[in-house]
N, C-alpha and C positions, 0 to 999 in steps of 0.2 A: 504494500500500500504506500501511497506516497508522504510524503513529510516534509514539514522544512527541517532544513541540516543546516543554514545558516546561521550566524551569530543572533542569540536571543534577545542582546542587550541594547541592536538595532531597532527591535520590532517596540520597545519602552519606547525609546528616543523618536519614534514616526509618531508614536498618536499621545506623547509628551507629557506623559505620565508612566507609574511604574504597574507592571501589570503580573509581579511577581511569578516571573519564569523562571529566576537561578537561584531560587531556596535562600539562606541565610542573607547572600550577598548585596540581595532587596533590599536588607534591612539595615545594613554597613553604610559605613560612610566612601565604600567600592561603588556604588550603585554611581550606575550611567547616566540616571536622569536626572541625578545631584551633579553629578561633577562636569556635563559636559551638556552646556546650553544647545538647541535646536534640533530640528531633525539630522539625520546621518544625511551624508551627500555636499558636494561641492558646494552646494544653494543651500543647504539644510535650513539656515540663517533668513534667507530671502523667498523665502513660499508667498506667493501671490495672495490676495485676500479671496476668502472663504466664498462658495456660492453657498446654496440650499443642497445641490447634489453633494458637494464635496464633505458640506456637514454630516450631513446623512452618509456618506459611505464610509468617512472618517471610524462614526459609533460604530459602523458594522464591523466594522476591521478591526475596530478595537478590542470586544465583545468575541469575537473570530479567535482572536491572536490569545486572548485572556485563556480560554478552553481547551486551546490546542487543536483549534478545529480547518479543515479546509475546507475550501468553497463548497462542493459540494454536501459535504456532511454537515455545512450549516443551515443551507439553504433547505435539506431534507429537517432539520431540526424547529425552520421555522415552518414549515407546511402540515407536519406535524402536530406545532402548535396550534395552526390555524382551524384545524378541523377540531381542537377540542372548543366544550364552550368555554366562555370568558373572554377576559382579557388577553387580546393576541399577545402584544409584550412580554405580562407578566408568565402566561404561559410559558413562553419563551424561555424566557431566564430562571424558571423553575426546574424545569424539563433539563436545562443544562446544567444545575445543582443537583439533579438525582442522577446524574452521570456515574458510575463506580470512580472512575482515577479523581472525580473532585472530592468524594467522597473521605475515600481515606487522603486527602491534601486537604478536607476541611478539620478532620478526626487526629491530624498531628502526626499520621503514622510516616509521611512523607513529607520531604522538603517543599517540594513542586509539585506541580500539577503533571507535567512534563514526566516528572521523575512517576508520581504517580499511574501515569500512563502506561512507564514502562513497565512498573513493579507488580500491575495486574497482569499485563499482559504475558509476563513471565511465572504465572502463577504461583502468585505471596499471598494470596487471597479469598477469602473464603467468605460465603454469604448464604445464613441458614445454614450452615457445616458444611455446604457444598464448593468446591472450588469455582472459582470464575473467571476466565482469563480476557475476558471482552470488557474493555477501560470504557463502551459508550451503555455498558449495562444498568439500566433503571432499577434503583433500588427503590421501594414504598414503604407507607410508614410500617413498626415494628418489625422490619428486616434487621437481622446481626451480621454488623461484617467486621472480621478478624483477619489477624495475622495469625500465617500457616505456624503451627507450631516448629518445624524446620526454619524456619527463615525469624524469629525472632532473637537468634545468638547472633544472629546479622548483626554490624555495629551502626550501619547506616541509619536503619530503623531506628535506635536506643537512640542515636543522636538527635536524630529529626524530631523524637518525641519529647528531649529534652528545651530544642530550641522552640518546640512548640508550646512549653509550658510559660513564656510570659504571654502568649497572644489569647484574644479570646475564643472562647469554643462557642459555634451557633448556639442558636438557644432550640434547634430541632436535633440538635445530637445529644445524647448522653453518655457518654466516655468513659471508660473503666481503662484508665494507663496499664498499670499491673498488669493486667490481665489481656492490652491490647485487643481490645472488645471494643464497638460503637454499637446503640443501636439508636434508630431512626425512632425519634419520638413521633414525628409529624413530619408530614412535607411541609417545607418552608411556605409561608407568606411571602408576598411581596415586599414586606416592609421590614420583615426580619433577615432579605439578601445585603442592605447595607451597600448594595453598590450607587454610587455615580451614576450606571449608565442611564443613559437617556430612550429607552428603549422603544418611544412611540418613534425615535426618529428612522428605526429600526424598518419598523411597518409602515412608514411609510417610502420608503425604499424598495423594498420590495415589491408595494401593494403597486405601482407604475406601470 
């Protein structure tokens, strides 16, 4: 399947915020979108002013890039949302928090989202005792999902769980550390995702 393999610290610096790709280093005074003003590129500095399209594909990319997602798997994420009822948006950005790799990267168990990605798919994980090696797997509420018991003398996990102890934990997970257990209290609300994004600008982008 494809992926981007290029530099992560690029894709902060385009849409000029941090969209926490590289684990710890987000949170250092390393991070790219502290230390080095504008977008990447010769012009980075010199971007023309904003239309309505540009706004609008801006949040999409940014949203895109946050989840680890490519065009395609996004665009299948919002059509998806669209056919449920509600709110197309909030839909949206719910759907892409019951992801499994955001899951354990909201739960502490990984640095990244990214890393996340890969640590399911390399099967570290388990939901309802069952393994699951698919990072776009919808979890619902009172699902448990754990670290395989093999994979918790891992040091990477112990670390990421340690760095994950000053940040906050959703208020739809409940988190047993020790024990490297989450489970899903609820599917998140809209108000308790805590993002920025602007998501109606989202649909309306797409709805064109």
């Amino acid at each position: 399947m494809a992926r981007y393999v290029g530099p992560v610290c690029r894709l902060c610096r385009r849409e000029g915020e941090k969209l926490f790709l590289k684990g710890d280093r987000c949170f250092s005074n390393k991070c790219a979108v502290e230390r080095r003003e504008g977008a990447p590129g010769q012009h980075g500095r010199a971007r023309g002013r904003f239309s309505e399209y540009k706004v609008q594909l801006r949040e999409k990319q940014k949203v895109k890039r946050m989840y680890g997602l490519l065009e395609k798997q996004f665009r299948g994420c919002f059509q998806e949302a669209d056919r449920m009822k509600g709110v197309t948006g909030s839909n949206l950005l719910i759907g892409l928090e019951q992801r499994l790799d955001n899951v354990v990267y909201r739960a502490g168990f990984v640095s990244s989202r990214p890393d996340g990605r890969q640590s399911v798919t390399h099967g570290h994980f388990l939901v309802n005792g069952k393994r699951v090696d698919i990072p776009s797997f919808h979890v619902k509420a009172g699902d448990c999902v754990e670290l395989c018991e093999k994979s918790r003398s891992q040091s990477r996990f112990a670390e990421a769980m340690v760095a994950a102890e000053g940040r906050p934990l959703p208020d739809w997970l409940d988190l047993d550390a020790k024990a490297f257990k989450a489970v899903i209290k609820a599917l998140p609300s809209r108000e308790q995702l805590g993002h920025t994004v602007k998501e109606q600008l989202i649909v309306e982008l797409y709805s064109k």
